[in-house]
Jmol script that loads the backbone (N, CA, C; Angstrom):
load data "model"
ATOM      1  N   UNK A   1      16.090  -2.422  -6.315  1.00  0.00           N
ATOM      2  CA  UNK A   1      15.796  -1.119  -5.773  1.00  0.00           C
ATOM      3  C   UNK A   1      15.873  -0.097  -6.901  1.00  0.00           C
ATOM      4  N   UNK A   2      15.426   0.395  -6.528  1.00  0.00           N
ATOM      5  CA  UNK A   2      15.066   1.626  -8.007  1.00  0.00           C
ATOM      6  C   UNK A   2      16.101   2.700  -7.912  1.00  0.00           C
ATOM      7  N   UNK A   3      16.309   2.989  -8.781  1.00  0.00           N
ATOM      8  CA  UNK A   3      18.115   4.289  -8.619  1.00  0.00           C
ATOM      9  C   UNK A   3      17.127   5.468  -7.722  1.00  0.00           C
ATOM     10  N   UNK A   4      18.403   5.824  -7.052  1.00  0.00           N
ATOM     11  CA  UNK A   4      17.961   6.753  -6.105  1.00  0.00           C
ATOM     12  C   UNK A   4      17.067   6.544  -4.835  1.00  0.00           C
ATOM     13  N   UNK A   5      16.383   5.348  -4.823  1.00  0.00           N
ATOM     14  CA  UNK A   5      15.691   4.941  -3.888  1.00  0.00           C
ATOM     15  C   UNK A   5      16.447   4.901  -2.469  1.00  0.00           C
ATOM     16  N   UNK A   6      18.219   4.636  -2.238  1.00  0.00           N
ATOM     17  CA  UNK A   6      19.093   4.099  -1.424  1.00  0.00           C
ATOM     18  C   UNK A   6      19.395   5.588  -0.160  1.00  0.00           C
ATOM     19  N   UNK A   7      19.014   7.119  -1.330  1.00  0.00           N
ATOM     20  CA  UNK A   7      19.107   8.071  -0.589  1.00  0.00           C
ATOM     21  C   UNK A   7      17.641   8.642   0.141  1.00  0.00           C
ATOM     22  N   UNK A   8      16.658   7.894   0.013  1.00  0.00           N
ATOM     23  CA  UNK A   8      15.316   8.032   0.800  1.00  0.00           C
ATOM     24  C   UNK A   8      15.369   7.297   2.212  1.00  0.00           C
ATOM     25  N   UNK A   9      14.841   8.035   3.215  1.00  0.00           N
ATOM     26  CA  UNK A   9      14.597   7.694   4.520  1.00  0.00           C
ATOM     27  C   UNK A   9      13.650   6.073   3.977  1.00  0.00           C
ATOM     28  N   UNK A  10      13.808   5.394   4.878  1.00  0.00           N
ATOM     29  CA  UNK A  10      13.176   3.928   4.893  1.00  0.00           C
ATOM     30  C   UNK A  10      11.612   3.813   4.445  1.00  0.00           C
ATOM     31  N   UNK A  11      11.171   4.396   5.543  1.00  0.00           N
ATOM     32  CA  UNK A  11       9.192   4.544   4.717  1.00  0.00           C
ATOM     33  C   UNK A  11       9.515   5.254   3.269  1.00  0.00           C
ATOM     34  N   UNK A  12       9.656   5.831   2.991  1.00  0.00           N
ATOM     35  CA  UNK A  12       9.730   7.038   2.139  1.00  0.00           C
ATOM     36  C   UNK A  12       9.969   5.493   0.569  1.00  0.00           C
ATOM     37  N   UNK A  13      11.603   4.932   1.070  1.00  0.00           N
ATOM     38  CA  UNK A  13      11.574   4.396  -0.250  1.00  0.00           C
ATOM     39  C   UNK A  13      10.398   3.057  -0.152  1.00  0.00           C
ATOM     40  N   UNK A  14       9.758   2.639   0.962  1.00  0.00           N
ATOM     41  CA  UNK A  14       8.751   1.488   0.757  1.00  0.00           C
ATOM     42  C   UNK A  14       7.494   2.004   0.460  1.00  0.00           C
ATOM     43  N   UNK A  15       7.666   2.984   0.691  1.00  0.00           N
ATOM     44  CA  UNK A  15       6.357   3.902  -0.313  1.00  0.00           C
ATOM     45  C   UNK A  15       6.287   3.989  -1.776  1.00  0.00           C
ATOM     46  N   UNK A  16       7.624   4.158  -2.061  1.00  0.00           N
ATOM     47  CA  UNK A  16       7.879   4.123  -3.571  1.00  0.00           C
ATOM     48  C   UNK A  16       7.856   2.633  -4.287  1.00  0.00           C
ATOM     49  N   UNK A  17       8.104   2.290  -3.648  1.00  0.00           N
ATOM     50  CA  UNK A  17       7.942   0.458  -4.258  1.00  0.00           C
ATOM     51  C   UNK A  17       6.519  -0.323  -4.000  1.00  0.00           C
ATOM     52  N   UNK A  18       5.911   0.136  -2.773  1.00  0.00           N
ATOM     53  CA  UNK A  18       4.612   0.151  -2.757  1.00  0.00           C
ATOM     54  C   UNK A  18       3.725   0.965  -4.237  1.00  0.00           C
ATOM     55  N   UNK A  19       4.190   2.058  -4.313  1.00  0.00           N
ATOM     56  CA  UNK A  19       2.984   2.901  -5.299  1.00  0.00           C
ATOM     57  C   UNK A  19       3.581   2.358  -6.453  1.00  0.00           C
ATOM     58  N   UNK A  20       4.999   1.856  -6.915  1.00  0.00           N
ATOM     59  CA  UNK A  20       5.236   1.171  -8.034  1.00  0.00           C
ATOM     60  C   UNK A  20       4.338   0.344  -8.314  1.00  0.00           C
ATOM     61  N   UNK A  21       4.167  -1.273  -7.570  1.00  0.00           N
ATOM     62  CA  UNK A  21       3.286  -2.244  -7.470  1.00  0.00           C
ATOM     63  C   UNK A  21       2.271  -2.285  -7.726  1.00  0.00           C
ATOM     64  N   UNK A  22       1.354  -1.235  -6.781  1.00  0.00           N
ATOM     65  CA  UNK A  22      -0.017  -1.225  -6.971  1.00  0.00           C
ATOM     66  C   UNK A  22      -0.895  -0.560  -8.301  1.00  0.00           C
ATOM     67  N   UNK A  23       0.306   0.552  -8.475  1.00  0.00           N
ATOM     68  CA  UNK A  23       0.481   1.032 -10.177  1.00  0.00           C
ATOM     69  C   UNK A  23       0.385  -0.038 -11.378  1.00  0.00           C
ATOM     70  N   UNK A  24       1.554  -1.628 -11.411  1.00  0.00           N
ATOM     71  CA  UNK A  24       1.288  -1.629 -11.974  1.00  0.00           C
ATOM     72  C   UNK A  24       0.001  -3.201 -12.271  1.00  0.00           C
ATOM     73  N   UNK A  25      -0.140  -3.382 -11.143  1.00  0.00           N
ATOM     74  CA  UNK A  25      -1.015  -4.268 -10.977  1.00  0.00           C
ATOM     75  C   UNK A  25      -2.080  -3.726 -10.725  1.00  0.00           C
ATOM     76  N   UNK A  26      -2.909  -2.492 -10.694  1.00  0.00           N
ATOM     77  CA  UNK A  26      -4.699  -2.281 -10.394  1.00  0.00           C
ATOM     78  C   UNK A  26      -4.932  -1.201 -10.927  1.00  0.00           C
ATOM     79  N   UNK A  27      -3.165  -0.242 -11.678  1.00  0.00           N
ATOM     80  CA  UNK A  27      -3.974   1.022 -12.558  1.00  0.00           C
ATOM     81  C   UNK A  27      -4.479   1.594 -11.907  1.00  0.00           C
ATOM     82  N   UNK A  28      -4.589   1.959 -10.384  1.00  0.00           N
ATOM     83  CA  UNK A  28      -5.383   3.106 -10.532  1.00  0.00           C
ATOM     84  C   UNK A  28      -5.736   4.693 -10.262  1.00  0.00           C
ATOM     85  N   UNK A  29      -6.610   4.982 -11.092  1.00  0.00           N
ATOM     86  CA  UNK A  29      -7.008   6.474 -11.294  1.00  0.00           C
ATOM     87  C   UNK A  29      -6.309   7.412 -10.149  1.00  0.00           C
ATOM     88  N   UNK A  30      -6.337   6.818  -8.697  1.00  0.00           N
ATOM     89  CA  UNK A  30      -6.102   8.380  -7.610  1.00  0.00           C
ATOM     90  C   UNK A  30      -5.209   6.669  -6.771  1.00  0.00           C
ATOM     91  N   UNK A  31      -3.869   7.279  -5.859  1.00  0.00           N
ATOM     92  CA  UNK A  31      -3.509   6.684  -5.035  1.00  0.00           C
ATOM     93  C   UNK A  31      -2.929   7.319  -4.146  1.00  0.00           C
ATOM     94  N   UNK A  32      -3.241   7.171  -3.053  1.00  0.00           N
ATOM     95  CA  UNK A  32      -2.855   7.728  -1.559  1.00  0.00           C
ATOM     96  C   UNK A  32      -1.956   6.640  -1.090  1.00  0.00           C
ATOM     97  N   UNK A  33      -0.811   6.820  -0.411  1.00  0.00           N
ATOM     98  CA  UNK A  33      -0.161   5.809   0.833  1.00  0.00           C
ATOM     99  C   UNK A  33       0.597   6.804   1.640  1.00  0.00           C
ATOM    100  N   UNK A  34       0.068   6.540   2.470  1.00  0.00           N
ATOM    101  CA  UNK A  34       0.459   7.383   4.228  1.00  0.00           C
ATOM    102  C   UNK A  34       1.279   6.550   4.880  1.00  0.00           C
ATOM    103  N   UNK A  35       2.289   6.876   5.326  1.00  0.00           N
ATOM    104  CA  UNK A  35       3.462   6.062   6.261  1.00  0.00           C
ATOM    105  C   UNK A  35       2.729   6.473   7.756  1.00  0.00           C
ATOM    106  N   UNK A  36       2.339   5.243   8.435  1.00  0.00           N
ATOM    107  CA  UNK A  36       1.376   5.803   9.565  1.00  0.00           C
ATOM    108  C   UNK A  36       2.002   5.086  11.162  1.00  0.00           C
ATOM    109  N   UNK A  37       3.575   4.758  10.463  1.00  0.00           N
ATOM    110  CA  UNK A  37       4.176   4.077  11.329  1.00  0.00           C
ATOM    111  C   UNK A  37       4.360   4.980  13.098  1.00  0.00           C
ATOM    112  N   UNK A  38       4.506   5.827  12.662  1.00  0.00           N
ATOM    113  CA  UNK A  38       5.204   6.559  14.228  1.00  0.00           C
ATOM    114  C   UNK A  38       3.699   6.279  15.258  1.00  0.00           C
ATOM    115  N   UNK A  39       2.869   6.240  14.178  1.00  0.00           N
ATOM    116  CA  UNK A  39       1.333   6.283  15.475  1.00  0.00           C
ATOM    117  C   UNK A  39       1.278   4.709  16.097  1.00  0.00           C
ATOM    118  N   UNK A  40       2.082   3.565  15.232  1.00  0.00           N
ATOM    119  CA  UNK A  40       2.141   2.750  16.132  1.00  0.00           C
ATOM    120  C   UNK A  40       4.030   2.172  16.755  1.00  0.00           C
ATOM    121  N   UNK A  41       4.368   3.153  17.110  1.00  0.00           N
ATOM    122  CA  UNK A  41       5.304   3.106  17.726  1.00  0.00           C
ATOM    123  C   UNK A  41       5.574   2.286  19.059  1.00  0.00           C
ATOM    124  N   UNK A  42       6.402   1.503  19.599  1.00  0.00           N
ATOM    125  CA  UNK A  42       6.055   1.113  20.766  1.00  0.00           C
ATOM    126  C   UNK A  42       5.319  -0.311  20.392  1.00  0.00           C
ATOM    127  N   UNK A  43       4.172  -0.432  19.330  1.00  0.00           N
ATOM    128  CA  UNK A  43       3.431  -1.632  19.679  1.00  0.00           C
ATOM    129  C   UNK A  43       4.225  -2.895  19.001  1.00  0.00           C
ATOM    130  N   UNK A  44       4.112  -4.113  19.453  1.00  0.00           N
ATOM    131  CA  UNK A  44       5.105  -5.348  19.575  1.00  0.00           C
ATOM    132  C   UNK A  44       5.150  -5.939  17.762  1.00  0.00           C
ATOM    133  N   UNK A  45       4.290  -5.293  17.372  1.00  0.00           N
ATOM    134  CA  UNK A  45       4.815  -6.221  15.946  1.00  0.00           C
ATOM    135  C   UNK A  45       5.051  -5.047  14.838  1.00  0.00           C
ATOM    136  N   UNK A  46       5.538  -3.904  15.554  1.00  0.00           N
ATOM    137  CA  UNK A  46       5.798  -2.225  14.972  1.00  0.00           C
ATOM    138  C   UNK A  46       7.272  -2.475  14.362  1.00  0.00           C
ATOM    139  N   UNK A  47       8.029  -3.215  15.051  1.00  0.00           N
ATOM    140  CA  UNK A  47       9.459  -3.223  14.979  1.00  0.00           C
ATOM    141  C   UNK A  47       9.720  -3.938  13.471  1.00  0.00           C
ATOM    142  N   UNK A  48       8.537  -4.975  13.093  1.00  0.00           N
ATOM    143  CA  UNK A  48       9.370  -5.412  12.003  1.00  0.00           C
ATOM    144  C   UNK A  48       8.718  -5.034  10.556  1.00  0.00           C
ATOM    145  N   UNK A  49       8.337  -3.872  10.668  1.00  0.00           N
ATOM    146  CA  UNK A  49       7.867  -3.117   9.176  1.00  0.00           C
ATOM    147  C   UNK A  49       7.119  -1.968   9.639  1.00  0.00           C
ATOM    148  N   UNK A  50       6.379  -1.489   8.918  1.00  0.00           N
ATOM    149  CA  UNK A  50       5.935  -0.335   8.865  1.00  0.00           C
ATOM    150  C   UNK A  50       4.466  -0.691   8.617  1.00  0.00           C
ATOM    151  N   UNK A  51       3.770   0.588   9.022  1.00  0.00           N
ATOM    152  CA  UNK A  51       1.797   0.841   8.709  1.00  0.00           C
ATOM    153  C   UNK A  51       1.624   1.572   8.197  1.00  0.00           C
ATOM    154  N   UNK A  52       0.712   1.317   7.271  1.00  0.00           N
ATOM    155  CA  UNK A  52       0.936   1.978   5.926  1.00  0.00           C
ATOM    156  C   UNK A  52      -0.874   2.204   5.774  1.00  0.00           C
ATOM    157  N   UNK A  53      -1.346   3.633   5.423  1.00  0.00           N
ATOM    158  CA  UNK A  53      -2.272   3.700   4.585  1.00  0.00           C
ATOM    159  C   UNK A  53      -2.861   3.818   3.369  1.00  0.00           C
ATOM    160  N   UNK A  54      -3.474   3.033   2.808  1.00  0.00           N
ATOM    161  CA  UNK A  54      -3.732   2.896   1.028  1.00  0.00           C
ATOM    162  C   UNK A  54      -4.938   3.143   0.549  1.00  0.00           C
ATOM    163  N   UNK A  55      -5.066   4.629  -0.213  1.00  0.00           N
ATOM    164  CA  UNK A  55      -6.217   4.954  -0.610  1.00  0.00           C
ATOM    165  C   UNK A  55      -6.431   4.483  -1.990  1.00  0.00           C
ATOM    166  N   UNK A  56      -7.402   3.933  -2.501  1.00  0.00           N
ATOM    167  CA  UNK A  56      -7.235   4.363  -4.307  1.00  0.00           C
ATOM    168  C   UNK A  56      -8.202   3.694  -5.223  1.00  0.00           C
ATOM    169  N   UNK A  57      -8.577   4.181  -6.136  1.00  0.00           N
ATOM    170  CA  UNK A  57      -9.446   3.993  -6.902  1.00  0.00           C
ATOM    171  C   UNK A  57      -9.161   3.254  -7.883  1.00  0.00           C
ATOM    172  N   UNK A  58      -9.715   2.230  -8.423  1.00  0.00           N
ATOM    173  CA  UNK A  58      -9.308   1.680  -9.671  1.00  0.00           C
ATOM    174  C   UNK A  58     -10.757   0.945 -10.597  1.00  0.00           C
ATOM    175  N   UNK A  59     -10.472   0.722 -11.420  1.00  0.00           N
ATOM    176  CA  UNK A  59     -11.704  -0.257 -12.165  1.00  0.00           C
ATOM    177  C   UNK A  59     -11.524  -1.632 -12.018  1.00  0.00           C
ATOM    178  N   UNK A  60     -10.185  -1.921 -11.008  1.00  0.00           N
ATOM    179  CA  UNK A  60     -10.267  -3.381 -11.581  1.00  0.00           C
ATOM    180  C   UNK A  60     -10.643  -3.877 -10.131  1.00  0.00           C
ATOM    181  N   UNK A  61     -11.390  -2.848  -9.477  1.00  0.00           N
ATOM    182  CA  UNK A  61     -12.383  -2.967  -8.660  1.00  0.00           C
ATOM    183  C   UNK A  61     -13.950  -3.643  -8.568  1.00  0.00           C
ATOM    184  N   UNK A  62     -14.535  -3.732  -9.880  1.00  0.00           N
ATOM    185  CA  UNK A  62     -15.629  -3.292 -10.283  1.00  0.00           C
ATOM    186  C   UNK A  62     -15.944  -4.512 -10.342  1.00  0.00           C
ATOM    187  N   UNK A  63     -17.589  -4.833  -9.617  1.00  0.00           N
ATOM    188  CA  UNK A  63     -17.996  -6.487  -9.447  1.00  0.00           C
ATOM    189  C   UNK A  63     -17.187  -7.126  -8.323  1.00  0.00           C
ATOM    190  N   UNK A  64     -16.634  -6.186  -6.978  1.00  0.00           N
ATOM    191  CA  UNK A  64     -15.524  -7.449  -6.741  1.00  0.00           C
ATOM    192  C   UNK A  64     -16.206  -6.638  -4.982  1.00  0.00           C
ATOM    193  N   UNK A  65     -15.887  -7.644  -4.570  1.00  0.00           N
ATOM    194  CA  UNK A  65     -16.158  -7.127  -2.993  1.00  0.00           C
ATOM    195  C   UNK A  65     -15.518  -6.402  -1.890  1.00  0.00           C
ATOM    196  N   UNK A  66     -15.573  -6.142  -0.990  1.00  0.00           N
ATOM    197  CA  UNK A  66     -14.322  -5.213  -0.383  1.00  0.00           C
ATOM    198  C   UNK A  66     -13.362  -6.249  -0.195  1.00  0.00           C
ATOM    199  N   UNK A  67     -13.565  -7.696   0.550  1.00  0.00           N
ATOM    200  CA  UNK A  67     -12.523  -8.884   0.918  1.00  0.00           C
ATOM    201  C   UNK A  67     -11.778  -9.006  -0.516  1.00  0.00           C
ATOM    202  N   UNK A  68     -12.163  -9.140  -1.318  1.00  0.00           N
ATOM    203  CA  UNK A  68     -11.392  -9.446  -3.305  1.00  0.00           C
ATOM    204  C   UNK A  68     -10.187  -8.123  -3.351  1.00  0.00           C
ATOM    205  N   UNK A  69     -11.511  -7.035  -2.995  1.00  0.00           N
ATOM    206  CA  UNK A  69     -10.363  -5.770  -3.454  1.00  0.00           C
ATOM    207  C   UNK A  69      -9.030  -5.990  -2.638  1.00  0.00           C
ATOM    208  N   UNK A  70      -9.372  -5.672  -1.177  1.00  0.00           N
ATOM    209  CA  UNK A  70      -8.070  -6.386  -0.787  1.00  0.00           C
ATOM    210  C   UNK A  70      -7.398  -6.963  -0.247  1.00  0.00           C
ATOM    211  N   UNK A  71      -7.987  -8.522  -0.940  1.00  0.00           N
ATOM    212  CA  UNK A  71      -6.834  -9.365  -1.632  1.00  0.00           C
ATOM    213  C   UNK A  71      -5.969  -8.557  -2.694  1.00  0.00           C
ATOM    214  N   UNK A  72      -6.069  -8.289  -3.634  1.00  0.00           N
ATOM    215  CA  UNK A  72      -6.227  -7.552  -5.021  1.00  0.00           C
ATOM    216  C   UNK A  72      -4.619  -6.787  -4.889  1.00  0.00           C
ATOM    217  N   UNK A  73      -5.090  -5.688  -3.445  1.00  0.00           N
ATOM    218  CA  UNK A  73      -3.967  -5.111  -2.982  1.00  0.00           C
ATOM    219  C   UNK A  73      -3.092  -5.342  -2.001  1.00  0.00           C
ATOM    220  N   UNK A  74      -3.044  -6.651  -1.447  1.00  0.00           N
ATOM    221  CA  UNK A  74      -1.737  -7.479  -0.806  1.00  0.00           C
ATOM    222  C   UNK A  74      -1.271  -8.597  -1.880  1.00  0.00           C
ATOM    223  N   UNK A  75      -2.015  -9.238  -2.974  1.00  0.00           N
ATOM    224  CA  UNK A  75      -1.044  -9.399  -3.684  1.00  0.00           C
ATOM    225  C   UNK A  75      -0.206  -8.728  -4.449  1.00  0.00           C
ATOM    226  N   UNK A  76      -0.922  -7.297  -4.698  1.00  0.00           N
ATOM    227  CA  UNK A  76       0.468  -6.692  -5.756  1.00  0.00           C
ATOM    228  C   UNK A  76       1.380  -6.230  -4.711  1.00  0.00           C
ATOM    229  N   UNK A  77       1.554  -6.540  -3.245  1.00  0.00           N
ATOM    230  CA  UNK A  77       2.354  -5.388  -2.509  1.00  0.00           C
ATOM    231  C   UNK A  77       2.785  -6.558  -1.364  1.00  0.00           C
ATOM    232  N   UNK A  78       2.655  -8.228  -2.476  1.00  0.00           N
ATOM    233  CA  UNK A  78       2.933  -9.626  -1.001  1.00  0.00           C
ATOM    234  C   UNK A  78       4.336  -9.607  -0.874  1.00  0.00           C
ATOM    235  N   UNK A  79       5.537  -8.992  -1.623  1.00  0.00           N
ATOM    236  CA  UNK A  79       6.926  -9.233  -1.474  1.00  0.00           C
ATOM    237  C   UNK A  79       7.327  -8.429  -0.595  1.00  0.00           C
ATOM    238  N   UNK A  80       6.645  -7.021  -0.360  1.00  0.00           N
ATOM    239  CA  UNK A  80       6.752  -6.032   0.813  1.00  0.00           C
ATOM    240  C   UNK A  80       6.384  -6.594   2.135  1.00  0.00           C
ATOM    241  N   UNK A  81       5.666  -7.725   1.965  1.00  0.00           N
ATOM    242  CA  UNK A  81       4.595  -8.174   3.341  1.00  0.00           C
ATOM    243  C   UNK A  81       5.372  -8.752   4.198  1.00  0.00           C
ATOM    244  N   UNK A  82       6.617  -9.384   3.789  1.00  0.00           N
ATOM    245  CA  UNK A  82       7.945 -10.067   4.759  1.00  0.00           C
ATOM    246  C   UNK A  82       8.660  -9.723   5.299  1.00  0.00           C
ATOM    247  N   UNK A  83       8.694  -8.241   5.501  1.00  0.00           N
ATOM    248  CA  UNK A  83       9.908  -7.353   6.084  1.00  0.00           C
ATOM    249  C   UNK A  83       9.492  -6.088   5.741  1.00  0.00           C
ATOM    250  N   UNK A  84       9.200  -5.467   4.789  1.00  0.00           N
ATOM    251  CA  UNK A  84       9.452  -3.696   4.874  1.00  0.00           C
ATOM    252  C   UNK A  84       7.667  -3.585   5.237  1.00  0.00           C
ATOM    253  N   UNK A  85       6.981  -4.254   5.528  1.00  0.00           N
ATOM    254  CA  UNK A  85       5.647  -3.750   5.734  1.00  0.00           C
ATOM    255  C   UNK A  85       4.809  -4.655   6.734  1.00  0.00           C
ATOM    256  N   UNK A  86       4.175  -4.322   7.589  1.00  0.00           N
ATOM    257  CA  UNK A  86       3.705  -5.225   8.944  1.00  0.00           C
ATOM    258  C   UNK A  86       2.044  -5.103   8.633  1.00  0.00           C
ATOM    259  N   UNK A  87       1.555  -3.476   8.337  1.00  0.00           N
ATOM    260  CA  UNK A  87       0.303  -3.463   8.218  1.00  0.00           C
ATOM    261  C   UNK A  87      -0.461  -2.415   7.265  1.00  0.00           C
ATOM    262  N   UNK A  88      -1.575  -3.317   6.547  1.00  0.00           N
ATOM    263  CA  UNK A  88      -2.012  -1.675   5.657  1.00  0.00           C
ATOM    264  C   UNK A  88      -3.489  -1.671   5.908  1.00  0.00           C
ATOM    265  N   UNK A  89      -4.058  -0.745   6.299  1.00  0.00           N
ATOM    266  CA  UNK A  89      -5.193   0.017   6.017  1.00  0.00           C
ATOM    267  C   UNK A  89      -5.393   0.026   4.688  1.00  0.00           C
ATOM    268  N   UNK A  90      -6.440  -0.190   4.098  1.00  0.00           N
ATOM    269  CA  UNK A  90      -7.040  -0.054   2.961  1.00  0.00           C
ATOM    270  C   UNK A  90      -8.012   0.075   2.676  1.00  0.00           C
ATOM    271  N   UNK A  91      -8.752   0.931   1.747  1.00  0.00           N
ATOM    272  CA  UNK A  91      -9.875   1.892   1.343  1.00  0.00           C
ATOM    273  C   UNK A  91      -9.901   1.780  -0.105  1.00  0.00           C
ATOM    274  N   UNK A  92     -10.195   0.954  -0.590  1.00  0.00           N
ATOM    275  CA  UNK A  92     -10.262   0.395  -2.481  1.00  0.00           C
ATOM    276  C   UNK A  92     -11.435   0.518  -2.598  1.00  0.00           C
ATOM    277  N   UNK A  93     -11.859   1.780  -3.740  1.00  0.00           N
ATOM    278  CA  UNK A  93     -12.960   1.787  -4.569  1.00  0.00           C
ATOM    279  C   UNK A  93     -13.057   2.108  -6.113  1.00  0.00           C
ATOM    280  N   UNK A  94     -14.245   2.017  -6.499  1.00  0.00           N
ATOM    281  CA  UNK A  94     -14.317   1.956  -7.882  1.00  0.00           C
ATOM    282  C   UNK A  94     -14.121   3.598  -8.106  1.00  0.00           C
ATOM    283  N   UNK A  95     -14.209   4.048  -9.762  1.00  0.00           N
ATOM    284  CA  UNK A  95     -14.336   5.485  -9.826  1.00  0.00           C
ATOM    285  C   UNK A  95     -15.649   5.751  -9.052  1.00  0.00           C
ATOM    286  N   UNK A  96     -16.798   5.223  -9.691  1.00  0.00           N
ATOM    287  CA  UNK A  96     -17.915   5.458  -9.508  1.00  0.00           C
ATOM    288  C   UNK A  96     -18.431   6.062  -8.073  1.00  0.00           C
ATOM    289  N   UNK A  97     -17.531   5.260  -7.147  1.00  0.00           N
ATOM    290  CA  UNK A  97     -17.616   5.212  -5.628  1.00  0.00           C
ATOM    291  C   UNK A  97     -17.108   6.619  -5.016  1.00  0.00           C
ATOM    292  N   UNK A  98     -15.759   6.724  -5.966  1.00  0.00           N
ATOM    293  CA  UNK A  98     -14.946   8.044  -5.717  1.00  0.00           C
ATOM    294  C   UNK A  98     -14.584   7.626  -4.020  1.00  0.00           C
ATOM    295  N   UNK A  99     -13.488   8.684  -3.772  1.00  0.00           N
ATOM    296  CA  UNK A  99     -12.692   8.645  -2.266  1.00  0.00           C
ATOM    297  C   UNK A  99     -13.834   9.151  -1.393  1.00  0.00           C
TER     298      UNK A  99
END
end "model"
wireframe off; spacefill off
backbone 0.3
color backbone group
C-alpha cells in the first residue's frame, strides 16, 4: 500500500493503485477513473468490489483493437480484479482518436 493510502476512504485509495498500474503499464497521455460504485448499489455482485470508470489515451493503443486494448487494461489492473474491483467500464484510445 502506498504511504498515506491507509487514510483514504476505500474507492478513493483503489483509485490510486488503479491509476498507479495503468500509469505504469500503458503510459498514458490523459487518464480518467470514476468510482461509479454507489450507482450500482444494491446489485448482487456490488458487495464484493467496486465499478469503476476508465478513460484514457495511450499509444500503446495503436494497431490494437478495442477487445486487445482492454485486455491491455485488466491486465495492468488483474491484482485489483480479486477483491477491491468487481467492474470497469472502459474507453481506451489512441491520441489520434482523442476522448
Amino acid at each position: 500500500m502506498k504511504p498515506g493510502a491507509a487514510e483514504l476512504p476505500m474507492g478513493e485509495s483503489v483509485m490510486v493503485q488503479m491509476r498507479t498500474a495503468i500509469e505504469r503499464a500503458l503510459a498514458p497521455a490523459s487518464l480518467e477513473i470514476i468510482d461509479d460504485s454507489a450507482a450500482h448499489a444494491g446489485h448482487p455482485g456490488a458487495r464484493g468490489g467496486g465499478h469503476f470508470r476508465v478513460t484514457l489515451v495511450s499509444d500503446a493503443f495503436r494497431g490494437r483493437s478495442q477487445l486487445e486494448r482492454h485486455r491491455l487494461v485488466y491486465a495492468a489492473v488483474a491484482p485489483l480484479m480479486s477483491g477491491a474491483v468487481h467492474a470497469l467500464n472502459i474507453i481506451a484510445r489512441t491520441p489520434e482518436e482523442g476522448i
